[in-house]
C-alpha positions, 0 to 999 in steps of 0.5 A: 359705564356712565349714559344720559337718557331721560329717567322714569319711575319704572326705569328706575324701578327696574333697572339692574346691572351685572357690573359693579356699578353704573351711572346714568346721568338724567336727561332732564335734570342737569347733573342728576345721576342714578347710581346702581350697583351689582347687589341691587342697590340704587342711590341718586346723587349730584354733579355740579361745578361749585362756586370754586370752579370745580366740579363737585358731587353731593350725594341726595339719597337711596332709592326707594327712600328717596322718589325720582320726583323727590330727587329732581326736587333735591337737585334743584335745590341744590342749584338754588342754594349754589348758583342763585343763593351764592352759599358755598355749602347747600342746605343739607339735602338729607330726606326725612326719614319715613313717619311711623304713622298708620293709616289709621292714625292718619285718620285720627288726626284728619277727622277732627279737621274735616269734621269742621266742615264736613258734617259727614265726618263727624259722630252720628251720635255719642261722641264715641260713635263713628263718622258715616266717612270714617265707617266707610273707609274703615270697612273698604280699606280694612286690611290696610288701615294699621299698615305705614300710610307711607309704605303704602301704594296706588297699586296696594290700595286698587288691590284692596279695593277690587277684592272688597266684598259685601257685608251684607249682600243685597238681593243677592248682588256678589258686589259693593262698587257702589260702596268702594266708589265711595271710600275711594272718594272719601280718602282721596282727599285725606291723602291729598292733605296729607300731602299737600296736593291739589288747589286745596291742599297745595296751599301753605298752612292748608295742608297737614303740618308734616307733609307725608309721601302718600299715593293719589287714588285718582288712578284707581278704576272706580268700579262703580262707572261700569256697574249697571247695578248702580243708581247711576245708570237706572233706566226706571222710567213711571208710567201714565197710572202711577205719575196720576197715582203719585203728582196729586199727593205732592203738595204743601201742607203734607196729604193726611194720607202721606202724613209721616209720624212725629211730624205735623203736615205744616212743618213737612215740607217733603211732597211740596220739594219733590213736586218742585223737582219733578217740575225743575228736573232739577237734582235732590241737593239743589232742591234741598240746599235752595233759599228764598234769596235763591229765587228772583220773582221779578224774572222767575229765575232760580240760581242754583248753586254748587250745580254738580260736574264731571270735574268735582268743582261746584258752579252755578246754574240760572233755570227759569222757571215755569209758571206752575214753580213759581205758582208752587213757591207762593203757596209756600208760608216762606214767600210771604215771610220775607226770610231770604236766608231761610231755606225754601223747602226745610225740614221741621226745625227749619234747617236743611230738608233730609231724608228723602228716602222717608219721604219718597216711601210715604208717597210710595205708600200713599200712592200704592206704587213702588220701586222709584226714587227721587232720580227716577222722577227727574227721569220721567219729566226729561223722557215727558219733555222728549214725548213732547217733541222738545229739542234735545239740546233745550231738555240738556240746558233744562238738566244741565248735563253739559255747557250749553254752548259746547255743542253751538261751535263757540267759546266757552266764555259765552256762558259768563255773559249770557245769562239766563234772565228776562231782560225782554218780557216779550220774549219766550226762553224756549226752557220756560215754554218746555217746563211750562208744557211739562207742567201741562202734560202731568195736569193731563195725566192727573185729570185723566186724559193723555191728549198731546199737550197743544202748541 
């Protein structure tokens, strides 16, 4: 028996057939049959007319060992090397056998590369101690981690990752989405590098240099996008007391009041970088990650870099500032320093600003509330902007959410060539007037009035 249709992984997977053998030709690769015999046994081979004339048959490999795509990939090459190449013989199409490699070995040879340039794969302590990344997918994927990386599936990895349980419960929670989220973002990009895949990996040499047949993760639900439990979809709003207990303490040098230990309040920079975020709405890492050269004075623009989105790839952000920003800034022993590499906010020994949970419990402290995080301060001044009747459209460009032209019906080029700049001083940017007002409205709420915010 001997049929043409379009072959699929799951055709392929579970076709049977109670005659002692059956050819199905593939409809999109030409002279590519699949073979299945009685007992169950699968096996891709070739039918091509050779340099002769004559038809021939090259046999490719048994099925699993050998992949649908990877038989595709065989037969076009075979193609190549007779009808392009002109070899009487084509190149061996023999697949390498599957390495006896682990998961877990896998990640001995992938941390030392990563480490190079991630620091969150490389040891927090002594050399014997653990990268944070390689903690976490050891404690997700536990039950997969001395299995063959080349046995395993998609399938096999979801399995693991939806019956993943806490360690240690936190208030009193019965699941860990948060910290599955995590791993399967971790090791997603270990398995594209062992497999050569992706814009990063695909590339010669940027890859491992035996390229493994592993799965991508990128089909496994996350658990986290539906877990209201999670940071991302907290709805913590402050109220008036608390934003007039909280915005006085963030200044630059550090309230003795807030004053954190081993650290003196010239060198901490913390309440200053969260008062500039509560001004910018902008996220922890761009505060963080922004230097001096960051910061155009002459039009009051902060570049952002790296400005995070739904598609995992880093782009930039032109914000203007209001004046209580750049007035922050100039406070800053930084602005006079001249420095442009020189991070704006750094942490004591001039490197990037970290532990903002530290920071944020002092000022709770300090300020006797509680229960808020950095995020939730980014929340307040949006919901603030709304209060104060700022078009939503400018509160989403102020926050940068989406593009802002993808709502005004026109292309998506119009954000390369409209920037946001002050080539018109006359001229207001309708964010400056909206973070201006914000600024204004916290002023009132710390001078102990709430009267609206005049036009």
């Amino acid at each position: 028996m001997n049929t043409t249709q379009n072959l699929t992984d799951k055709l392929v997977q579970n076709i049977k057939t109670d005659k002692s053998r059956i050819q199905i030709t593939d409809a999109k690769t030409t002279g590519l049959k699949l073979r299945v015999s009685r007992s169950g046994h699968k096996s891709f081979a070739l039918m091509i007319r050779g340099n002769s004339g004559k038809n021939e048959t090259f046999t490719i490999g048994s099925y699993p060992d050998v992949s649908l795509k990877k038989a595709r990939e065989i037969a076009i090459q075979i193609r190549v090397d007779l009808k392009i190449n002109g070899e009487h013989k084509p190149t061996s199409p023999c697949v390498a056998r599957k390495e006896k490699i682990t998961l877990r070995q896998l990640l001995d040879e992938v941390q030392p590369s990563f480490a190079k340039t991630k620091k969150s794969w490389r040891p927090r302590g002594s050399a014997e101690s653990s990268a944070y990344t390689r903690n976490t997918i050891e404690r997700v994927f536990g039950p997969l981690l001395d299995k063959q990386v080349e046995s395993l599936t998609a399938e096999g990895f979801g399995v693991v990752a939806n019956a993943y349980k806490p360690v240690r419960p936190l208030n009193g929670k019965t699941t860990a989405n948060g910290q599955v989220s995590r791993a399967l973002s971790y090791l997603s990009p270990v398995l594209d590098w062992a497999a050569h895949r992706g814009r990063k990996f695909g590339k010669i040499g940027a890859g491992r240099t035996t390229r493994l047949d592993v799965p991508e993760l990128r089909r496994i639900h996350d658990p986290a996008s539906d877990d209201p439990t999670i940071k991302g979809k907290r709805e913590r709003v402050l109220n008036v007391e608390e934003i007039a207990a909280i915005v006085p303490l963030l200044q630059y040098p550090a309230p003795l009041k807030i004053r954190r230990r081993n650290i003196l309040p010239k060198n901490d920079y913390g309440p200053a970088a969260m008062r500039f975020l509560l001004l910018t709405l902008a996220r922890r890492e761009e505060v963080a990650n922004t230097r001096w050269r960051d910061i155009d004075f002459t039009n009051g623009v902060w570049t952002k870099y790296e400005v995070k989105d739904v598609t995992g790839r880093g782009r930039s952000q032109r914000l203007p500032l209001s004046q209580s920003a750049l007035g922050l800034l100039q406070t800053l022993p930084g602005y006079s320093k001249g420095a442009r590499d020189a991070f704006v906010f750094p942490n004591r020994d001039g490197g990037k600003l970290d532990n903002w949970n530290r920071i944020a419990e002092q000022i709770q402290k300090g300020s006797k509330t509680r229960d808020w995080t950095r995020h939730d301060l980014r929340r307040t001044g949006a919901t603030l902007l709304e209060e104060l009747q700022i078009p939503v459209q400018t509160i989403e460009a102020i926050l940068d959410h989406t593009n802002r032209f993808a709502t005004a019906g026109v292309s998506g080029s119009a954000g390369h060539y409209m920037v946001a700049t002050r080539i018109l001083n006359q001229t207001e940017d309708p964010k400056v007037v909206a973070l201006n007002k914000l600024s204004a409205a916290l002023d009132h709420i710390v001078d102990g009035t709430q009267s609206p915010v005049s036009e």
